[in-house]
Backbone as a printed PyTorch tensor [residue, N CA C, xyz], in Angstrom:
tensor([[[  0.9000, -87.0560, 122.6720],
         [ -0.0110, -87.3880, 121.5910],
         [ -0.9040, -86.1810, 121.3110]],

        [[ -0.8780, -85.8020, 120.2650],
         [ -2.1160, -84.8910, 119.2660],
         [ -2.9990, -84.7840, 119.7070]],

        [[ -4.3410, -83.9420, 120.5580],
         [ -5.6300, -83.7910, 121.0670],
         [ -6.3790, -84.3840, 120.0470]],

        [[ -5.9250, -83.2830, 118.0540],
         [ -6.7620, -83.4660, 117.3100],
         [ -6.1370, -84.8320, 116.2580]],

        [[ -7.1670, -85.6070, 116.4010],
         [ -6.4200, -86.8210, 115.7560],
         [ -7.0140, -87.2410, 114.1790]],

        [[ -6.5450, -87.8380, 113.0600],
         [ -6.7520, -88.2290, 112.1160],
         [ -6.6190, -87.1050, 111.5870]],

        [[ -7.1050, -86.8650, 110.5320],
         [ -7.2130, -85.6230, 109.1470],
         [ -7.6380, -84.7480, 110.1840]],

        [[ -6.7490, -83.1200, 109.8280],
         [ -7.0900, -82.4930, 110.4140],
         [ -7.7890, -80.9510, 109.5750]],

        [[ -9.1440, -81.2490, 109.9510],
         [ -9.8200, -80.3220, 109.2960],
         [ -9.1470, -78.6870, 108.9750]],

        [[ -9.3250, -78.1140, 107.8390],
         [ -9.0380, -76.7560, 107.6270],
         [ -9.2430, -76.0100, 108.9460]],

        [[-10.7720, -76.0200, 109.2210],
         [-11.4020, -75.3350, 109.9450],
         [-10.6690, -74.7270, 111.4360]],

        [[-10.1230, -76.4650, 111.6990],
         [ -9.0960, -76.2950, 112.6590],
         [ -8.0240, -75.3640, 113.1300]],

        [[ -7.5510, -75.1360, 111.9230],
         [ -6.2460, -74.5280, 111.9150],
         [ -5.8390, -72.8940, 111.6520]],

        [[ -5.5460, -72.0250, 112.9300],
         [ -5.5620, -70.2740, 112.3270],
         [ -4.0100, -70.3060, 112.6640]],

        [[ -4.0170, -68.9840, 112.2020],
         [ -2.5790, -68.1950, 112.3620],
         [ -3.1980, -67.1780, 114.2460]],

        [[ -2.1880, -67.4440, 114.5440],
         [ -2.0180, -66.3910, 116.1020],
         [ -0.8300, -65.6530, 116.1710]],

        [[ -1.1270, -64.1500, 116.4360],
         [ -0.3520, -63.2330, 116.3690],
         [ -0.1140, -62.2970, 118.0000]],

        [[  0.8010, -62.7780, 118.7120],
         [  0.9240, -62.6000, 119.7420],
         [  0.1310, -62.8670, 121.0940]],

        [[ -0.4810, -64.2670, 120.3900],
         [ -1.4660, -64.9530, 121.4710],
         [ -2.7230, -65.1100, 120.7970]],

        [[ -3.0550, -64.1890, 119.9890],
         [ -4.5000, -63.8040, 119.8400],
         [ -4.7840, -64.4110, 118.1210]],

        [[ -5.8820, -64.9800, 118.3310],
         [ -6.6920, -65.3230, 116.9280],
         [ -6.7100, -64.2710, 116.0460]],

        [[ -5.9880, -64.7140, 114.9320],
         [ -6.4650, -63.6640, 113.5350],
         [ -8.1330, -64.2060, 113.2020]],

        [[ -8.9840, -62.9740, 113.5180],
         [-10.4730, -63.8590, 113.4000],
         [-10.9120, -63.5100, 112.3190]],

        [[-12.1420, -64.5730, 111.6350],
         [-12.7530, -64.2910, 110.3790],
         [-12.0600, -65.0280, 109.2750]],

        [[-11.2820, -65.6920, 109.6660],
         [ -9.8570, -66.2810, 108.7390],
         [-10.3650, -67.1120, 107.7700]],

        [[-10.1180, -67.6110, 106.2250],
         [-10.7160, -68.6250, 105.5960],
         [ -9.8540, -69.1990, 105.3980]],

        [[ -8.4870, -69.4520, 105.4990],
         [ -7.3490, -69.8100, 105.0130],
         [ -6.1030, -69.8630, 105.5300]],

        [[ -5.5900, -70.7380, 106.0750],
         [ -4.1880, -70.0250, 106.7710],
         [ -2.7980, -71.2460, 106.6070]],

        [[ -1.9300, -70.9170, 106.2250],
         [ -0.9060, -71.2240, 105.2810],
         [  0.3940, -70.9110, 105.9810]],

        [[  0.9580, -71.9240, 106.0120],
         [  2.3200, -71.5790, 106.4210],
         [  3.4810, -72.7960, 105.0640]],

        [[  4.6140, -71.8590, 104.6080],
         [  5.3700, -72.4810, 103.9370],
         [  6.8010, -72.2710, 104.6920]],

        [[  7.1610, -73.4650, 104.1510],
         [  9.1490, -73.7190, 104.8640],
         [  9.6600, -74.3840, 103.4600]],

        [[ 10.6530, -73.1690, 103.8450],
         [ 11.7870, -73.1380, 102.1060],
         [ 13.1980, -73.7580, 102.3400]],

        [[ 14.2090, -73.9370, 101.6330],
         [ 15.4620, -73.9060, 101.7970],
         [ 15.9550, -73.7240, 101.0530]],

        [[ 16.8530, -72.5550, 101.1580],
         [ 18.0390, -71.5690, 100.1380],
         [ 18.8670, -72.7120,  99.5880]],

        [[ 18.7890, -73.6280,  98.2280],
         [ 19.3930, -74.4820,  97.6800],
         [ 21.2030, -73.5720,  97.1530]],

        [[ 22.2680, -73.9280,  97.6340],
         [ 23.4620, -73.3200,  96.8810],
         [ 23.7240, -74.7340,  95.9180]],

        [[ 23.9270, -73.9590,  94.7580],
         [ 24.8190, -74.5840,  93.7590],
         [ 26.1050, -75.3300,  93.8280]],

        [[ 26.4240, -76.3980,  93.7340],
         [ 28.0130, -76.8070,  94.0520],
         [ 28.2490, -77.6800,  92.8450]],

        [[ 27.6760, -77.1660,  92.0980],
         [ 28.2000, -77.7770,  90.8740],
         [ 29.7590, -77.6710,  90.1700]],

        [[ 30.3760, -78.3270,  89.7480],
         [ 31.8840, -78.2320,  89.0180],
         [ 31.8900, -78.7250,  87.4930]],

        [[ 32.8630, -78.9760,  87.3240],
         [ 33.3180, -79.1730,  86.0390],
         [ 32.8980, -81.0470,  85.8100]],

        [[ 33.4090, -81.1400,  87.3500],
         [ 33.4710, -82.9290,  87.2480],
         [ 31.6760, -83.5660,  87.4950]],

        [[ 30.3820, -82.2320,  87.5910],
         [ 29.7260, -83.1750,  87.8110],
         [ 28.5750, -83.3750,  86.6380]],

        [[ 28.8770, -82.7350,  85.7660],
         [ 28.5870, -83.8780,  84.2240],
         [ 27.5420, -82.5460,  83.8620]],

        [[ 26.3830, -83.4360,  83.1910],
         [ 25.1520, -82.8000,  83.1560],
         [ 24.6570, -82.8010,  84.2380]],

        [[ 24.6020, -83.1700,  85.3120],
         [ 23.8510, -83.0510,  86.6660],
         [ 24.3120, -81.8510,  87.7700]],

        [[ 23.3510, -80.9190,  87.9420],
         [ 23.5020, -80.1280,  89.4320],
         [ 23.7580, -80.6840,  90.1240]],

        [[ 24.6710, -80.1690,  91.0450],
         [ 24.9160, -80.5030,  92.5830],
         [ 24.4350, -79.5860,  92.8620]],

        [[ 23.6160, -79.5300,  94.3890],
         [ 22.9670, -78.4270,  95.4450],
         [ 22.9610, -79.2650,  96.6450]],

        [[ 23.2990, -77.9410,  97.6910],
         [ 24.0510, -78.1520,  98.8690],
         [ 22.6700, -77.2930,  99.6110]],

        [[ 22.1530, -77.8940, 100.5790],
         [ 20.8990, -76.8810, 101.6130],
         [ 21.9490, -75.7960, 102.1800]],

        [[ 21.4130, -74.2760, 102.0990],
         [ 21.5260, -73.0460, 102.7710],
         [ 20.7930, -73.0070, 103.9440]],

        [[ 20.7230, -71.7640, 103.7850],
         [ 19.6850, -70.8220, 104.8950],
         [ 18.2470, -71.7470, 104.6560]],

        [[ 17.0400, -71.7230, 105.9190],
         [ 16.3010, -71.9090, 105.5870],
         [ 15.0270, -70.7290, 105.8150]],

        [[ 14.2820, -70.9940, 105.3010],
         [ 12.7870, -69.6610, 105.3820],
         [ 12.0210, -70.1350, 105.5120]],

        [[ 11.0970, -69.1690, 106.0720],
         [  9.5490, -69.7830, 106.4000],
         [  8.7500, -68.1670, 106.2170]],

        [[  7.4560, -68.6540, 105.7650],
         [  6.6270, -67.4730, 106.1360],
         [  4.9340, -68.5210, 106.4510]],

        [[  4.2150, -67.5100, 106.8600],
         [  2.6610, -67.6380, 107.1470],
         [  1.9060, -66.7920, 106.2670]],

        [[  0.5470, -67.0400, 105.7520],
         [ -0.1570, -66.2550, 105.1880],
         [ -1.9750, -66.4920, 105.2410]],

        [[ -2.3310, -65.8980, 105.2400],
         [ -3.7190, -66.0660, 105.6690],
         [ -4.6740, -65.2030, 105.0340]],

        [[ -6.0760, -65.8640, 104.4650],
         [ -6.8450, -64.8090, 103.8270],
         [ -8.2670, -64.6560, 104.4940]],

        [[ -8.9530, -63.8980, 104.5250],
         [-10.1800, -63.7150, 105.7100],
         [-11.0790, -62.5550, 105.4690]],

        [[-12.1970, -62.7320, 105.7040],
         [-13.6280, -61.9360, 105.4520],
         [-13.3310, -60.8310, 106.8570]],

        [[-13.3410, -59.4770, 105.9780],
         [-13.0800, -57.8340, 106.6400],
         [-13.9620, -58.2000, 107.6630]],

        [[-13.9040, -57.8000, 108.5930],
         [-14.6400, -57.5050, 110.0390],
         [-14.2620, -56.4100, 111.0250]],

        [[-14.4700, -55.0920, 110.8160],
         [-14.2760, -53.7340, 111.4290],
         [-14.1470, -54.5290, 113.1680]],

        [[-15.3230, -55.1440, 113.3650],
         [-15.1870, -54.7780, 114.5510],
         [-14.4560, -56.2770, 115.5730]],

        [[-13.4200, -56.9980, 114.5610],
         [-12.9370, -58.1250, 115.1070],
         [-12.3150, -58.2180, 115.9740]],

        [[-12.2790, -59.0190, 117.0460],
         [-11.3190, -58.9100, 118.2080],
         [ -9.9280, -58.6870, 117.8420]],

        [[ -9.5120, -59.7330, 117.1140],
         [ -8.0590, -59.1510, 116.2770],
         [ -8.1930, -59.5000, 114.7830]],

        [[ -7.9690, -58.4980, 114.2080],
         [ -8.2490, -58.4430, 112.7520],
         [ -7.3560, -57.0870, 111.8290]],

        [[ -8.4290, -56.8220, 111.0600],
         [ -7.5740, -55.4220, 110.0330],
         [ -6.8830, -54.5180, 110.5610]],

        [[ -7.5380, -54.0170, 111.4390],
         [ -6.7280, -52.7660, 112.2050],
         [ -5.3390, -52.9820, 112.7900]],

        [[ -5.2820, -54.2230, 113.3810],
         [ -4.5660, -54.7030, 114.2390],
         [ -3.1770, -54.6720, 112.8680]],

        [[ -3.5530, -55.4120, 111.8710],
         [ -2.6650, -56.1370, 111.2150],
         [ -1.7060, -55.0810, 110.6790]],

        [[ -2.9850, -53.6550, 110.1670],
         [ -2.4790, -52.3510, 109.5120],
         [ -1.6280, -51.6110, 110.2390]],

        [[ -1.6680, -51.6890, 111.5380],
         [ -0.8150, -51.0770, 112.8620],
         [  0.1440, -51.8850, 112.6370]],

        [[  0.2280, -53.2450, 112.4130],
         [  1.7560, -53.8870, 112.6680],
         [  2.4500, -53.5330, 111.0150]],

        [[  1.5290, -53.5710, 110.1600],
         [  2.7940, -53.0750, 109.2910],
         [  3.0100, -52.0000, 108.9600]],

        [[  2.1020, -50.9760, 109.5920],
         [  2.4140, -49.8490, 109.3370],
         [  3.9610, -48.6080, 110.5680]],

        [[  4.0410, -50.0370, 111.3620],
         [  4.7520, -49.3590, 112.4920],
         [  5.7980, -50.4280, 112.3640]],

        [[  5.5470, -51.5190, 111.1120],
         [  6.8870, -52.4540, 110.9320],
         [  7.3520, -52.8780, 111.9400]],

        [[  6.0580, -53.1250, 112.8790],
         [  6.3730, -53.9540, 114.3740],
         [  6.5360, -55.5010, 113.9800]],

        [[  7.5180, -56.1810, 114.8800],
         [  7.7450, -57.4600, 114.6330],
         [  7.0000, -58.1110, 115.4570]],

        [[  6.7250, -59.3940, 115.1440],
         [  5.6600, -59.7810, 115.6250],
         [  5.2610, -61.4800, 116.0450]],

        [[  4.6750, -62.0860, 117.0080],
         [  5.3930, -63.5870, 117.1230],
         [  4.0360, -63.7460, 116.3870]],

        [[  4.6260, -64.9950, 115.3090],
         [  3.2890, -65.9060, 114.9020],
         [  3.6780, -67.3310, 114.8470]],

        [[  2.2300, -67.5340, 115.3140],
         [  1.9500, -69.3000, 115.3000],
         [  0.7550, -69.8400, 114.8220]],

        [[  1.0250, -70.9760, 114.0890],
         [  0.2140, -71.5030, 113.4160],
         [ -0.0730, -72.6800, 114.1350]],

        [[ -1.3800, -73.0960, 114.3980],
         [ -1.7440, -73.7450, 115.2900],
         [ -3.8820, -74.2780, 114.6800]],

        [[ -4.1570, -75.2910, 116.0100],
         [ -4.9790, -75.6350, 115.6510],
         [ -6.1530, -74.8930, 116.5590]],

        [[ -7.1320, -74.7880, 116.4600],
         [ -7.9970, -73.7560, 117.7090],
         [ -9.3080, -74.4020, 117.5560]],

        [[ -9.4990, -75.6620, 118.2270],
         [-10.5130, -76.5010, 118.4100],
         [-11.9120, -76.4930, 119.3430]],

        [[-11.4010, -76.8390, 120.6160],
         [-12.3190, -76.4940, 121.8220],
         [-12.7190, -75.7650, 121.9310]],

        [[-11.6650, -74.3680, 122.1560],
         [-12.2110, -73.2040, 122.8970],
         [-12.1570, -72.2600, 121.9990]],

        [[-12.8470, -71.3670, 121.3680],
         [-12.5710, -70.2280, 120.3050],
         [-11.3770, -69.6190, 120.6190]],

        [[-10.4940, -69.2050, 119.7520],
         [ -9.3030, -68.2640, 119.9780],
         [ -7.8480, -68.8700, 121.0060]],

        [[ -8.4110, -69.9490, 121.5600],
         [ -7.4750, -70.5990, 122.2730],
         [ -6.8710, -71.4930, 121.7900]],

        [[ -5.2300, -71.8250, 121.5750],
         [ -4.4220, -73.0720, 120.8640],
         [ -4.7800, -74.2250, 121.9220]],

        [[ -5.2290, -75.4220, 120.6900],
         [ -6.1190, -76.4290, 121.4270],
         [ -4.6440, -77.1950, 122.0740]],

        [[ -4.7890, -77.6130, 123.4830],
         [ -3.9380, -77.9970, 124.2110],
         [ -3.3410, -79.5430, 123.8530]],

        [[ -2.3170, -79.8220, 124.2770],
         [ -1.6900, -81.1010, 123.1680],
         [ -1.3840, -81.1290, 121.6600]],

        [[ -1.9330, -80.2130, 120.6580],
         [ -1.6130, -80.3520, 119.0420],
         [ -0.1330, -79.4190, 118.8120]],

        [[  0.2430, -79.6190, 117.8850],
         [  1.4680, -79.1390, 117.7550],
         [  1.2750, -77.6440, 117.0600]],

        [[  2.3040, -76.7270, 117.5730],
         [  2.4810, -75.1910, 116.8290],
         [  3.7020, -75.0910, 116.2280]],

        [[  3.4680, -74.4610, 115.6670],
         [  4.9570, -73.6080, 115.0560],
         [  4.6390, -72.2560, 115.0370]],

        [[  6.5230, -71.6750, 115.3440],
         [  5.6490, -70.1100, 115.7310],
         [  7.1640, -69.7580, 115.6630]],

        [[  7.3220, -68.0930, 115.5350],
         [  8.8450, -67.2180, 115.4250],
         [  8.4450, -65.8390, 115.1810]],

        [[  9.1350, -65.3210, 115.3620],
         [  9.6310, -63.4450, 115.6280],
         [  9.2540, -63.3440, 113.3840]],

        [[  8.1820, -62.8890, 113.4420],
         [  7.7530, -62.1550, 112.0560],
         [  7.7440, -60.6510, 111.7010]],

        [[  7.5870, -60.1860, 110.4280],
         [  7.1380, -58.8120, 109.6530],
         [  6.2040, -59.2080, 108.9290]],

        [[  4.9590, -58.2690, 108.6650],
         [  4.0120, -58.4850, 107.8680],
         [  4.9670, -57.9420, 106.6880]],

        [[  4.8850, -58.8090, 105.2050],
         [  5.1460, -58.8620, 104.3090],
         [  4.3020, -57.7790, 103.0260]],

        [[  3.3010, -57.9970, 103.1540],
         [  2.0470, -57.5400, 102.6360],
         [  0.8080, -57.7770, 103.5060]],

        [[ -0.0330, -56.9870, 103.0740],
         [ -1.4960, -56.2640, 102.9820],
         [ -1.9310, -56.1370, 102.4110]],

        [[ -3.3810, -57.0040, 102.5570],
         [ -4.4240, -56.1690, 100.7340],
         [ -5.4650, -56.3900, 101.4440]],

        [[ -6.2340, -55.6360, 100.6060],
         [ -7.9420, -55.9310, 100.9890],
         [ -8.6140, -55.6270,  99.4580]],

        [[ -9.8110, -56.5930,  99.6610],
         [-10.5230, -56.3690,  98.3550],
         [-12.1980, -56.3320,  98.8290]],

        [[-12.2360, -55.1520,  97.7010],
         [-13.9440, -55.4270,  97.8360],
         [-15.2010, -55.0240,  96.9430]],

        [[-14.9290, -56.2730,  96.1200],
         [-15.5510, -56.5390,  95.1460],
         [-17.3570, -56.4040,  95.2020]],

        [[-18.1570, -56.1930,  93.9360],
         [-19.2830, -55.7050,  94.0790],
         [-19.9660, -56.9630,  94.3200]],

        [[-21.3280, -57.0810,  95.1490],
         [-22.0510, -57.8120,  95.4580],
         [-21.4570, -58.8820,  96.3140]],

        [[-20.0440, -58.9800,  96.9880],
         [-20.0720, -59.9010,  97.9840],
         [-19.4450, -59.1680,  99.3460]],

        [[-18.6940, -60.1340,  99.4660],
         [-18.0920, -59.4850, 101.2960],
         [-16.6750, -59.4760, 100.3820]],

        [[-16.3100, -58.1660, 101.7150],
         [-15.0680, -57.5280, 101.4790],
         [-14.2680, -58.5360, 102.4210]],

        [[-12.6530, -58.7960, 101.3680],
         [-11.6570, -59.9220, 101.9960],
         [-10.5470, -59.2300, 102.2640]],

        [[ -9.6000, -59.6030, 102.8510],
         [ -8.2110, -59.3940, 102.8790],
         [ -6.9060, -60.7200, 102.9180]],

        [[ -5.8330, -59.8900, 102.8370],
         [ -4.9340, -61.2370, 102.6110],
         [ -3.6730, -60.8620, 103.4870]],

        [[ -3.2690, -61.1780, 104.1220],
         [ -1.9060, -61.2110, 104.6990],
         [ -0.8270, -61.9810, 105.0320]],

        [[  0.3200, -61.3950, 104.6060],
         [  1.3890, -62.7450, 104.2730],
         [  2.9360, -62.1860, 105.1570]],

        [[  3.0890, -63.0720, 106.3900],
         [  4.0540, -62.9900, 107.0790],
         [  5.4120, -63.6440, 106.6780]],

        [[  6.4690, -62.8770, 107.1560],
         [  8.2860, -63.2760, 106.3500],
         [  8.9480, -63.4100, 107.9810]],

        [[  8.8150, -64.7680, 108.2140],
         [  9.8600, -65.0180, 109.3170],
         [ 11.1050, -64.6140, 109.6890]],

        [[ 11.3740, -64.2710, 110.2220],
         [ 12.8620, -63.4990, 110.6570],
         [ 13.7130, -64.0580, 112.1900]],

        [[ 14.4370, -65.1000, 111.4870],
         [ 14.7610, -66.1840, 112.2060],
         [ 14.0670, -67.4680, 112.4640]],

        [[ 14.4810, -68.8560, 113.3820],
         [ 14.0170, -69.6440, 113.8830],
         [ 12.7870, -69.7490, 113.6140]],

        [[ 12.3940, -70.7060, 113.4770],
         [ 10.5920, -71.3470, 113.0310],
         [ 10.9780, -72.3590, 114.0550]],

        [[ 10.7270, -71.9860, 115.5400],
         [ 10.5550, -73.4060, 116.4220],
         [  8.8920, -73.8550, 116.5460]],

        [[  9.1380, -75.3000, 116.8610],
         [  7.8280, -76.3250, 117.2010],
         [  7.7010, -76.6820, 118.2740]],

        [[  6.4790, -77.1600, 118.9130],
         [  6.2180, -77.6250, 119.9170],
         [  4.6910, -77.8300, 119.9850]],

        [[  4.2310, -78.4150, 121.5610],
         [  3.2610, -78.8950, 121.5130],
         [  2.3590, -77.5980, 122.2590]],

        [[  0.9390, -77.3870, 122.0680],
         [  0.5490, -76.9650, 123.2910],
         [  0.1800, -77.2330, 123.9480]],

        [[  0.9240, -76.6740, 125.5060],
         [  0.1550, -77.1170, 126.7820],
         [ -1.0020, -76.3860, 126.9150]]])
């Protein structure tokens, strides 16, 4: 059973990139796709047929710049700048700061950072955005 139960707050929920909290995060997003093939013929009228392919997943997350974050910009700019692959999991981080709250469910797999941006617009705080492309398996589980 789920630690965190009923609606589960935004707040709850970061992206983790080889253990460690992406910190400062406002947002964190994970989508799962499936490569639809066409199997349409002659015999099936006006209506598509589609058959499930491959499937995809990515993560993406947007978050207030913090030079001096435990894991943050630098970190992220090193992984795509060295096109290091990278495990991410999306998870809930309740109790303990930075720690996946024990019992709620993750999902997590071997990633590439996709993109990088940062913005920094006049009169507020400087943001960034980063959006991970799964490369293989999107397994689940709980944490212990």
């Amino acid at each position: 059973m789920a630690a965190t139960l009923g609606t589960v707050p935004g707040n709850f929920v970061g992206i983790f990139i080889e253990g460690a909290l992406i910190a400062c995060s406002t947002s964190a997003t994970l989508d799962l796709g499936t490569n639809m093939i066409s199997s349409s013929c002659k015999d099936s009228g006006n209506s598509e047929q589609s058959t499930p392919g491959q499937k995809n997943w990515s993560m993406s997350l947007d978050g207030n710049l913090a030079f001096d974050a435990s894991y943050g910009w630098a970190d992220l700019f090193e992984a795509w700048e060295n096109q290091t692959k990278v495990v991410a999991m999306w998870t809930t981080n309740v109790t303990t700061p930075g720690t996946p709250e024990t019992g709620d469910p993750f999902y997590s797999g071997d990633a590439y950072i996709e993109s990088l941006s940062a913005s920094a617009p006049v009169n507020d705080v400087t943001t960034y955005s980063v959006s991970f492309k799964g490369t293989g398996l999107l397994t689940s589980g709980t944490n212990a």
